[in-house]
C-alpha positions as CSV (number, residue, x, y, z in Angstrom):
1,X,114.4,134.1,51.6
2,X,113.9,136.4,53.9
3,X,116.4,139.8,54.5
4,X,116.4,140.7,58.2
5,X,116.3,144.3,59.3
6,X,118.3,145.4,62.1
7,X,115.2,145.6,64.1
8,X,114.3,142.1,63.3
9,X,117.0,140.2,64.3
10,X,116.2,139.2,67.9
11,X,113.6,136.7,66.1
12,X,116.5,134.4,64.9
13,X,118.4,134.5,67.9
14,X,117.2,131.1,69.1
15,X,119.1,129.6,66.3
16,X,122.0,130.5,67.4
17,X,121.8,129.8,70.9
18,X,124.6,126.6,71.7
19,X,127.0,128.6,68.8
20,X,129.0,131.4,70.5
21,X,131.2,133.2,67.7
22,X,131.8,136.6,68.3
23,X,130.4,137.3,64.2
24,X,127.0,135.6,65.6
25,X,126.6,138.4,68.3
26,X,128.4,141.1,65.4
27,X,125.2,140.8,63.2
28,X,122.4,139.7,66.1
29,X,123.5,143.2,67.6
30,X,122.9,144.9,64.1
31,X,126.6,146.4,64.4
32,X,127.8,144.8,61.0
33,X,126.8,142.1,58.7
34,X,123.6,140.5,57.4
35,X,120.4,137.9,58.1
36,X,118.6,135.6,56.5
37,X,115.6,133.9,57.5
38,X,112.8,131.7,55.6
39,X,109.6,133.0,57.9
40,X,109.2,136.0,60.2
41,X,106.4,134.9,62.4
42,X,107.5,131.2,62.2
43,X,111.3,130.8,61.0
44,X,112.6,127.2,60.4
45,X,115.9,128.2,59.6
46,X,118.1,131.2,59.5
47,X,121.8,132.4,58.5
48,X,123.9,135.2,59.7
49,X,126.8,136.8,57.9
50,X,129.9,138.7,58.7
51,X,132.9,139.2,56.3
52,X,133.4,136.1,54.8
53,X,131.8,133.8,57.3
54,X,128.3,132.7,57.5
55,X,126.4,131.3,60.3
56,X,123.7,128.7,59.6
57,X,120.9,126.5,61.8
58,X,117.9,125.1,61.1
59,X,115.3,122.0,60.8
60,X,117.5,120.4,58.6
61,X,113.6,118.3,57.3
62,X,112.2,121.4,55.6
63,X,112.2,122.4,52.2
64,X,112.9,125.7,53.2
65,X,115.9,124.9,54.9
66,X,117.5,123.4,51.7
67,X,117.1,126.4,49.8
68,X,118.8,128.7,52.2
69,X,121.5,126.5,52.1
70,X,121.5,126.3,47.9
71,X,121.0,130.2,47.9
72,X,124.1,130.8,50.4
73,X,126.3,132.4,47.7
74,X,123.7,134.4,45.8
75,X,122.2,136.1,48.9
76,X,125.6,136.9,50.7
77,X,126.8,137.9,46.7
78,X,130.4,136.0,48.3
79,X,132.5,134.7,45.3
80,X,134.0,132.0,48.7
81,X,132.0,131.3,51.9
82,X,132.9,129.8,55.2
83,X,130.4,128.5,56.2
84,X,129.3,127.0,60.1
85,X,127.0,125.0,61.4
86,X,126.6,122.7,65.0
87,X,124.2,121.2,63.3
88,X,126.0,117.8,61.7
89,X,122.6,117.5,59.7
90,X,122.9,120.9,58.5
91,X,126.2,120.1,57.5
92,X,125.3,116.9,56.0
93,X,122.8,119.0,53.7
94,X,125.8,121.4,52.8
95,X,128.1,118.6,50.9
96,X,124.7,117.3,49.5
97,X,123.7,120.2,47.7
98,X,127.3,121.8,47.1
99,X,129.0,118.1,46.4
100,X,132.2,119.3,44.7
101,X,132.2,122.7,45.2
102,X,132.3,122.5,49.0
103,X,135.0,121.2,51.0
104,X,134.9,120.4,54.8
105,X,138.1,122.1,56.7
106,X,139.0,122.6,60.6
107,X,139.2,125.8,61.8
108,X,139.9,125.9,65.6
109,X,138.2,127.8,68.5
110,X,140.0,129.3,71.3
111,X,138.4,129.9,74.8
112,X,137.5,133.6,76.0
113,X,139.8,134.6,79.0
114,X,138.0,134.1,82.4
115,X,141.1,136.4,83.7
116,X,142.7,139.4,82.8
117,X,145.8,139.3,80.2
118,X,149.4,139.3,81.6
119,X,149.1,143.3,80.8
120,X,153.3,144.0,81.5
121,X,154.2,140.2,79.4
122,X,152.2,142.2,76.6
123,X,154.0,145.4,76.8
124,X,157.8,143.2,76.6
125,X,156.6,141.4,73.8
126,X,155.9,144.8,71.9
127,X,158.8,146.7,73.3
128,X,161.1,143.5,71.6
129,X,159.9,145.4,68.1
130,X,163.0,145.7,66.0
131,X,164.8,149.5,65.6
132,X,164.0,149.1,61.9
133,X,160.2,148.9,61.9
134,X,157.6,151.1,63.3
135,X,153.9,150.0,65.3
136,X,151.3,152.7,64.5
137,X,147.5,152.6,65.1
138,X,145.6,152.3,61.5
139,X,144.9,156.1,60.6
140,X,143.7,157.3,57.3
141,X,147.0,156.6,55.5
142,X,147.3,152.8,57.3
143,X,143.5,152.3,56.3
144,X,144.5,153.3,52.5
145,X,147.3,151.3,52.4
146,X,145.6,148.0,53.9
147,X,143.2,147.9,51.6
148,X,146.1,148.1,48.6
149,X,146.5,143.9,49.2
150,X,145.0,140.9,49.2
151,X,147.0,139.8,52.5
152,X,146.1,143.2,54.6
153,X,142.7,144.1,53.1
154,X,140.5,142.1,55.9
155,X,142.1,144.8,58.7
156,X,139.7,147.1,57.8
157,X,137.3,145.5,54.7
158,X,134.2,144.8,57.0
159,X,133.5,148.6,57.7
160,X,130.9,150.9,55.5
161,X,133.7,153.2,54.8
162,X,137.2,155.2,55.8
163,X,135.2,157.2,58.4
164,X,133.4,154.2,60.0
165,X,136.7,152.3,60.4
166,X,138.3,155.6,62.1
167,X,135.3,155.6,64.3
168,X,134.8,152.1,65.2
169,X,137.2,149.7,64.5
170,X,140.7,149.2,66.2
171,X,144.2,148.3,64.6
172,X,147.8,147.8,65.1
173,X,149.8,148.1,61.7
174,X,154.2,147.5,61.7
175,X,155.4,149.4,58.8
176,X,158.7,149.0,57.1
177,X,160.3,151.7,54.7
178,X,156.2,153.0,54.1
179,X,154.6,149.9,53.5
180,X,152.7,147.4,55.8
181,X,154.2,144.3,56.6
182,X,152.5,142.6,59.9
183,X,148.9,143.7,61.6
184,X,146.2,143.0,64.3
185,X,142.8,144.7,63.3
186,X,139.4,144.5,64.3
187,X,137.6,142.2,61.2
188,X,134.7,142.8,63.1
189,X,132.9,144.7,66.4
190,X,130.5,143.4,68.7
191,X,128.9,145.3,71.7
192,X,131.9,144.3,74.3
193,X,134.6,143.2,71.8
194,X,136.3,142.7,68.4
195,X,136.9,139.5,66.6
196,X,141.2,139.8,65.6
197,X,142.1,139.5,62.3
198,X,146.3,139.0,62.0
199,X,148.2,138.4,59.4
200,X,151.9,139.3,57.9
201,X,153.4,139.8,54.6
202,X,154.4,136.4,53.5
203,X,158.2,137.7,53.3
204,X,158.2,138.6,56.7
205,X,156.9,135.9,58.1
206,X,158.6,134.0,61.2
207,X,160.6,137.1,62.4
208,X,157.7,137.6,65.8
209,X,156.3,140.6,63.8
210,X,152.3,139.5,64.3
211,X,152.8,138.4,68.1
212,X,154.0,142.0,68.7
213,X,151.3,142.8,66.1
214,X,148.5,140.9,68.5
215,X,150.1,142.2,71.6
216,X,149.8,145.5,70.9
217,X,146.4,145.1,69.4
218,X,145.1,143.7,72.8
219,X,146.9,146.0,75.1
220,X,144.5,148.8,72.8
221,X,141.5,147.2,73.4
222,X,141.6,146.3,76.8
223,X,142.7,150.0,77.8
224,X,139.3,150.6,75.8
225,X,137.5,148.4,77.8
226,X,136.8,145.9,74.5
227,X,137.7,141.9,74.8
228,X,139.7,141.3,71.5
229,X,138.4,137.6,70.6
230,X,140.4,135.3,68.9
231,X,139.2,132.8,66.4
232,X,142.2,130.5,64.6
233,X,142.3,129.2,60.9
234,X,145.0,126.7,61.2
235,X,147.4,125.8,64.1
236,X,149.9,128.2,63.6
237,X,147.4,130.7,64.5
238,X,146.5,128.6,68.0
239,X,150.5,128.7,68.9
240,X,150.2,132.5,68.5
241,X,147.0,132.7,70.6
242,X,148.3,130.5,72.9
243,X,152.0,133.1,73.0
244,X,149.8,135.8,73.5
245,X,147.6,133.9,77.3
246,X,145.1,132.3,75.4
247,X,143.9,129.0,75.9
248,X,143.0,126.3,72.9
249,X,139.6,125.1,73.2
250,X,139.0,122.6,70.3
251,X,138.7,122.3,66.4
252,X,135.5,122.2,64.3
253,X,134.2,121.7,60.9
254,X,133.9,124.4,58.1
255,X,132.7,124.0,55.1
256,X,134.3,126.3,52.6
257,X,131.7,127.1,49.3
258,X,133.1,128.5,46.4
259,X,131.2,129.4,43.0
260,X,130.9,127.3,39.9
261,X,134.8,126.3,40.5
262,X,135.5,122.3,42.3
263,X,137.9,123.4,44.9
């Protein structure tokens, strides 16, 4: 297989043309993330990564399309892939080859605004924050401390470094007695947008600490002129979109890949 330059990457875009994740446009744009193709001058398949998710389409009859799929983990180097296809034949391919290592799960897409946000809901949802905690954009100590956990790591985990975090991603951390306990971060950028990551410190949970998280993560980015896109793993994370003026669209198919392990 084929790495993509940067540069090259406008020759896969047809691929990807009926799937409209912001990661897609994340690595298509060269801001983050990696390529894949079988052919430069005549591709009959490709695959995009970004964090832990790759994106994957293809003639689903070629030989060439089967190994990208079989050589998913080694090329992205992931130990656990999500992985995403509209293409049911591609998907087919994926349990074919991965059998009892892969294992098919919803995640659930929600529909980018057509109007603005409620701007003044947003600000009453974060001024309901507690006298006990503290919001704070992620700085150099927040970026430190994030990466410190499993739970909080993917607030900043996509970016090259520290500096390139500082300079181009986005975050809202709440912080109780020093520590981290609820976020809203960029997990990645695209040219007119993030894609949100949330998520709270399981002893924490169900106290409203990531809606104010989200709320104040979105009133940041639209001040900045950025559309902070929302993609949900389970339904709990549709309710809070839908708290926050989103709008559900539907649920599709993942297929989650992990090495050597049956899941």
């Amino acid at each position: 297989m084929i790495e993509l330059e940067k540069g090259n990457r406008y020759k896969i875009e047809k691929f990807f043309i009926t799937m409209h994740d912001t990661v897609i446009l994340t690595c298509l744009q060269g801001h983050m993330g990696r390529a894949f193709t079988d052919d430069l001058q005549n591709p009959a398949c490709a695959m995009v990564q970004g964090g832990d998710f790759c994106f994957l389409n293809g003639d689903a009859t070629k030989e060439s399309t089967n190994q990208l799929i079989s050589q998913i983990l080694n090329l992205t180097e992931l130990p656990l892939a999500f992985v995403i296809t509209d293409n049911t034949k591609i998907g087919d391919k994926i349990e074919q080859i991965y059998g009892d290592n892969c294992k098919k799960i919803k995640r659930y897409s929600i529909k980018k605004k057509k109007d603005e946000f409620n701007i003044e809901y947003l600000r009453s949802i974060v001024r309901k924050l507690p006298n006990e905690y503290t919001i704070s954009p992620i700085n150099e100590i927040w970026y430190d401390e994030a990466l410190k956990e499993a739970w909080s790591k993917d607030f900043v985990s996509n970016f090259l470094s520290k500096e390139d975090y500082l300079t181009r991603g986005i975050g809202r951390v709440i912080t109780y007695n020093g520590k981290i306990i609820s976020g809203a971060s960029s997990y990645t950028i695209y040219n007119d947008g993030i894609e949100i990551e949330i998520a709270t410190r399981e002893e924490f949970r169900n106290k409203g600490l990531a809606q104010i998280a989200g709320a104040a993560l979105i009133l940041a980015c639209r001040e900045k002129g950025l559309y902070p896109s929302w993609d949900a793993a389970n339904l709990t994370s549709v309710h809070l979109a839908e708290k926050l003026g989103y709008e559900y669209d539907k649920p599709y198919d993942t297929y989650m890949l992990r090495r050597g392990d049956i899941l």
